[in-house]
C-alpha positions as CSV (number, residue, x, y, z in Angstrom):
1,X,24.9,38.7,-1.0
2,X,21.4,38.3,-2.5
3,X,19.4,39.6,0.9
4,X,20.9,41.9,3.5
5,X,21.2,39.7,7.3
6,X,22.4,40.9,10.3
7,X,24.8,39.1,13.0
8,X,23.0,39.7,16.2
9,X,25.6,37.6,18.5
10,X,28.4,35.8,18.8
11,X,28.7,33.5,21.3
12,X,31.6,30.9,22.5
13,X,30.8,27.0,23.1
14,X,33.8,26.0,24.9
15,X,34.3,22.2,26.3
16,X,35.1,22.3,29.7
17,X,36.6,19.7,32.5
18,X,34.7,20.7,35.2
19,X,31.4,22.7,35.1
20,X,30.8,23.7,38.6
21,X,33.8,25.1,39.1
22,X,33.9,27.0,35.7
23,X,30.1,28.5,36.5
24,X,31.7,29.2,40.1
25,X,34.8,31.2,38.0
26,X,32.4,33.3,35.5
27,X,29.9,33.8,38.0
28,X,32.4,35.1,40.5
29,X,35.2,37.0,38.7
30,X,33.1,38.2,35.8
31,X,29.8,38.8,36.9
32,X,28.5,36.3,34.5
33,X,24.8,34.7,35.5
34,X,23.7,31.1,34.9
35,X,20.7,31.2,32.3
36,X,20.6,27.2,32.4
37,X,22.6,24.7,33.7
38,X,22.5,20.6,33.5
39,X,26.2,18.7,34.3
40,X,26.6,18.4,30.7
41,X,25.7,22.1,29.2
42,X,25.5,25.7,30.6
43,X,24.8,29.2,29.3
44,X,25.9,32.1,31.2
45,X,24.9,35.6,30.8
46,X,25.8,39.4,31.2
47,X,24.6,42.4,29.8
48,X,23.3,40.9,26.6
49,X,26.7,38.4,26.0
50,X,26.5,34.6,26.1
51,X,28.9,32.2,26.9
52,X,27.8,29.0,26.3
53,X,29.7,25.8,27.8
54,X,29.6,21.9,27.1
55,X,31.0,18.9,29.1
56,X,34.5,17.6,27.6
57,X,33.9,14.1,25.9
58,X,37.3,13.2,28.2
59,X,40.4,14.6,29.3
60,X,42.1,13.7,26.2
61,X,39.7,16.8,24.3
62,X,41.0,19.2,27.1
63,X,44.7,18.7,26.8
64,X,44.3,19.6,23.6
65,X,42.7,22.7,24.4
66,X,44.1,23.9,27.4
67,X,46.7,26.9,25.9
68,X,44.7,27.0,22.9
69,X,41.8,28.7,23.7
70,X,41.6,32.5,24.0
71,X,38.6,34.6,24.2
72,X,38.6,38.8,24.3
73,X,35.9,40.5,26.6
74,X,35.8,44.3,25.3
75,X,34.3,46.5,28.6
76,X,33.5,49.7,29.8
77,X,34.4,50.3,33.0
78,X,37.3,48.1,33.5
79,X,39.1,49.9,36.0
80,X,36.2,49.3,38.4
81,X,36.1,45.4,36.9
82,X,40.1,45.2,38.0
83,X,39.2,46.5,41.4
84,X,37.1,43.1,42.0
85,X,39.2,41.2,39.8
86,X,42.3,41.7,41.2
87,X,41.2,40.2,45.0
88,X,41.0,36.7,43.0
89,X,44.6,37.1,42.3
90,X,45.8,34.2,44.9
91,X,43.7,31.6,43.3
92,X,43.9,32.3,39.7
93,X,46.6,33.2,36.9
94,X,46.4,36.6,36.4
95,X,48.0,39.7,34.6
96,X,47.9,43.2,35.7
97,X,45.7,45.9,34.2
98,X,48.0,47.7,31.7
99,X,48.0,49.3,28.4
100,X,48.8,47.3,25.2
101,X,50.2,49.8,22.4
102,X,47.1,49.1,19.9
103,X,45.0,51.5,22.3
104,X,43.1,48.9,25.1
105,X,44.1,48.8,28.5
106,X,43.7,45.3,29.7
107,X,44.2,42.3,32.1
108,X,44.5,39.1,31.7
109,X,43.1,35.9,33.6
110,X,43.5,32.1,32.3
111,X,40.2,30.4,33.7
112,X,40.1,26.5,35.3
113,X,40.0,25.0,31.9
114,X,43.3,26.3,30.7
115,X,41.4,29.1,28.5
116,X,43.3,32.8,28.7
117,X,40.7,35.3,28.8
118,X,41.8,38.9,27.7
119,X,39.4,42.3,29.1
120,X,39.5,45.3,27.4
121,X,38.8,48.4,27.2
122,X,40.1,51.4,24.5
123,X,42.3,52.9,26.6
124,X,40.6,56.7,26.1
125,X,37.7,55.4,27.6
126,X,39.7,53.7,30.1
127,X,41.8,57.4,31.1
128,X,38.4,59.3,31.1
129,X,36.7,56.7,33.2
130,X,39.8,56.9,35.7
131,X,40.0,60.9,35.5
132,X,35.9,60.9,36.4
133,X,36.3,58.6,39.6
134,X,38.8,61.3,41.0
């Protein structure tokens, strides 16, 4: 490359079927915070991480989507995030905290859209986190 740049962010743009209740699902599971919001485009935000979401031109686009979609949230503190997490178990899909054998200790949740979101944490970090709270 002929000049050095540097990749500040990454940040999803997924379609979605139904906005409110996605904000509601971010907002309340994850923490996430509305940083703008019309019925056909929303940004949420949390500790410097953007999620950006757009209005599905029709059902059609989300079919095709729903299974298809995956997103991974690396975390500190995830033991403490599965504590609240874990309450929304009765309304949502959701897999256990446990420990994948590539070193993160995760859960999983699929969100209204049909999108599985994975939360990790390198499991070290996870163990010393868990052996501090004691």
């Amino acid at each position: 490359m002929a000049t050095l740049s540097e990749i500040k962010r990454i940040s999803p743009m997924l379609a979605v079927a139904d906005m409110d209740k996605t904000l509601a699902f971010y907002q309340d599971m994850l923490g996430f915070v509305p940083t703008m919001k019309s019925a056909e485009y929303a940004i949420v935000a949390r500790d410097g991480q953007i999620i950006h979401f757009m209005k599905a031109a029709s059902e059609e686009v989300m079919k095709r989507l729903r299974g298809h979609v995956e997103i991974y949230i690396e975390v500190r503190g995830i033991r403490g995030m599965w504590e609240h997490v874990k309450s929304f178990k009765i309304r949502y899909k959701i897999r256990d905290l446990f420990e994948r054998d590539y070193g993160m200790t995760e859960f999983h949740i699929e969100d209204p859209n049909g999108y599985l979101i994975f939360v990790g944490e390198p499991t070290a970090d996870s163990k010393a986190e868990g052996a501090s709270a004691i």
